[in-house]
C-alpha positions in Angstrom: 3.0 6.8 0.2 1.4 8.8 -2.3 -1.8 9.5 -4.5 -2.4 9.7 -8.2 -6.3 9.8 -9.5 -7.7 8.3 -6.2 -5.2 5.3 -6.4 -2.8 4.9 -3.1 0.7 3.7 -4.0 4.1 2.4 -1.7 6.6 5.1 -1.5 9.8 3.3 -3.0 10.9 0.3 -1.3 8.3 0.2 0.8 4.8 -1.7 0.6 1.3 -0.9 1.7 -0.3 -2.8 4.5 -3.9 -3.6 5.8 -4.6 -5.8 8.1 -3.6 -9.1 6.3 -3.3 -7.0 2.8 0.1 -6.4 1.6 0.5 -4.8 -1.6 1.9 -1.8 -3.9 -1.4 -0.2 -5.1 -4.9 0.2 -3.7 -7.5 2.1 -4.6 -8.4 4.0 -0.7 -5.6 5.2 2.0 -7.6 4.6 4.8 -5.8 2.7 7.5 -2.9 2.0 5.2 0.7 2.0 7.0 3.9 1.9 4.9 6.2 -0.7 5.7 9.8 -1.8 4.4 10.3 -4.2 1.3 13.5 -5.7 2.3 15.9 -6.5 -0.1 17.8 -9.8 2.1 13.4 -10.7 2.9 13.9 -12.1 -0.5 13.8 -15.1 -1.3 14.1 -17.3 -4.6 11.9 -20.4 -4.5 10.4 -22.8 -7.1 10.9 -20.5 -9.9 9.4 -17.3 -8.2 10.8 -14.7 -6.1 8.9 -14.4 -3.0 8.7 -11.7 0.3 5.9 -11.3 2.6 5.4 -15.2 3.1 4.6 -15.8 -0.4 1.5 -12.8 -0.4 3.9 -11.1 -3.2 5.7 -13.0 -5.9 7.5 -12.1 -9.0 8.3 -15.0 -11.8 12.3 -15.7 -12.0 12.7 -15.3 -15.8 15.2 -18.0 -17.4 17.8 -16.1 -19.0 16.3 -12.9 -18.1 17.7 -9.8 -18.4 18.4 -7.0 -16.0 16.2 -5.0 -18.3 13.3 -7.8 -18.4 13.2 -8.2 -14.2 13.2 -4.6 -13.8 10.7 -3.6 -16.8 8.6 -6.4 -14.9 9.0 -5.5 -11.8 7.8 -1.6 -12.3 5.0 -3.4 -14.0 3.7 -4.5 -11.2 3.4 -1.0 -9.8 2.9 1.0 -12.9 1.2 -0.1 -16.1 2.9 1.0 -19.1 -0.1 3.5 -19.7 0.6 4.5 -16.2 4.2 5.1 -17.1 3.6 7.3 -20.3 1.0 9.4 -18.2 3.7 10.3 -15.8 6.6 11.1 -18.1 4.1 12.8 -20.4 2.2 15.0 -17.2 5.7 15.7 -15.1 5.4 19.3 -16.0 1.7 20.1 -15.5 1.6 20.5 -11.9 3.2 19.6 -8.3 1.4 16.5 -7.9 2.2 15.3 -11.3 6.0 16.1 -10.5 5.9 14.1 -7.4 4.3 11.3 -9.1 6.8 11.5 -11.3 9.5 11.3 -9.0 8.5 8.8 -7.5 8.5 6.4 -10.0 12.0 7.1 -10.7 12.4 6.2 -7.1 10.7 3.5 -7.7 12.9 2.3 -10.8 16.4 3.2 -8.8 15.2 0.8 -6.1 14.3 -1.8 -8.6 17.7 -1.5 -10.4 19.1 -2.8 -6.5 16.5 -5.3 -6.3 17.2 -7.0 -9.6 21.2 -6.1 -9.6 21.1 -8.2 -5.8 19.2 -11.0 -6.5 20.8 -11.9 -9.7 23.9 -12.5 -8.3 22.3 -15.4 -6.0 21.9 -17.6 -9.7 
């Protein structure tokens, strides 16, 4: 896991957990344990994908692309201001580089995630 501007984030393909919380992003580290996002814990179901027991969901896009699901997907992590902060800050320092990096982890592992599951429609 890793820190930007007081915010706690899921190394890639991984996902925070406290307690009953299971999520990406949250705003303290205390207590949080990593644990593995599963690419087969996936499944499709009533128009959503679902892991966790339904405590994280993602919409299936009709006719979506590859782009679309995985532009979505780091969405969920990242906001686009998020995004152009990283690319733009990459140089500035060492945490700035990790950040960085690992939101290009981030986008490799989604590239799996959305290349996998749309082969199962």
């Amino acid at each position: 896991m890793f820190t930007i501007s007081n915010k706690t984030y899921a190394s890639a393909g991984n996902l925070l957990k406290k307690d009953k919380w299971i999520g990406f992003s949250c705003k303290t580290s205390d207590g949080i344990v990593e644990i593995p996002m599963i690419i087969d814990d996936v499944k499709i179901k009533n128009g959503m994908f679902i892991w966790n027991n339904g405590r994280n969901q993602f919409p299936v896009i009709p006719n979506g692309t590859y782009g679309e699901y995985k532009k979505g997907l780091i969405n969920k992590i990242f906001s686009n201001d998020d995004q152009i902060a990283l690319i733009l800050n990459k140089d500035f320092d060492k945490d700035s580089s990790i950040a960085f990096e690992e939101m290009q982890k981030w986008r490799e592992f989604f590239s799996i995630f959305v290349k996998t599951k749309l082969n199962c429609f």
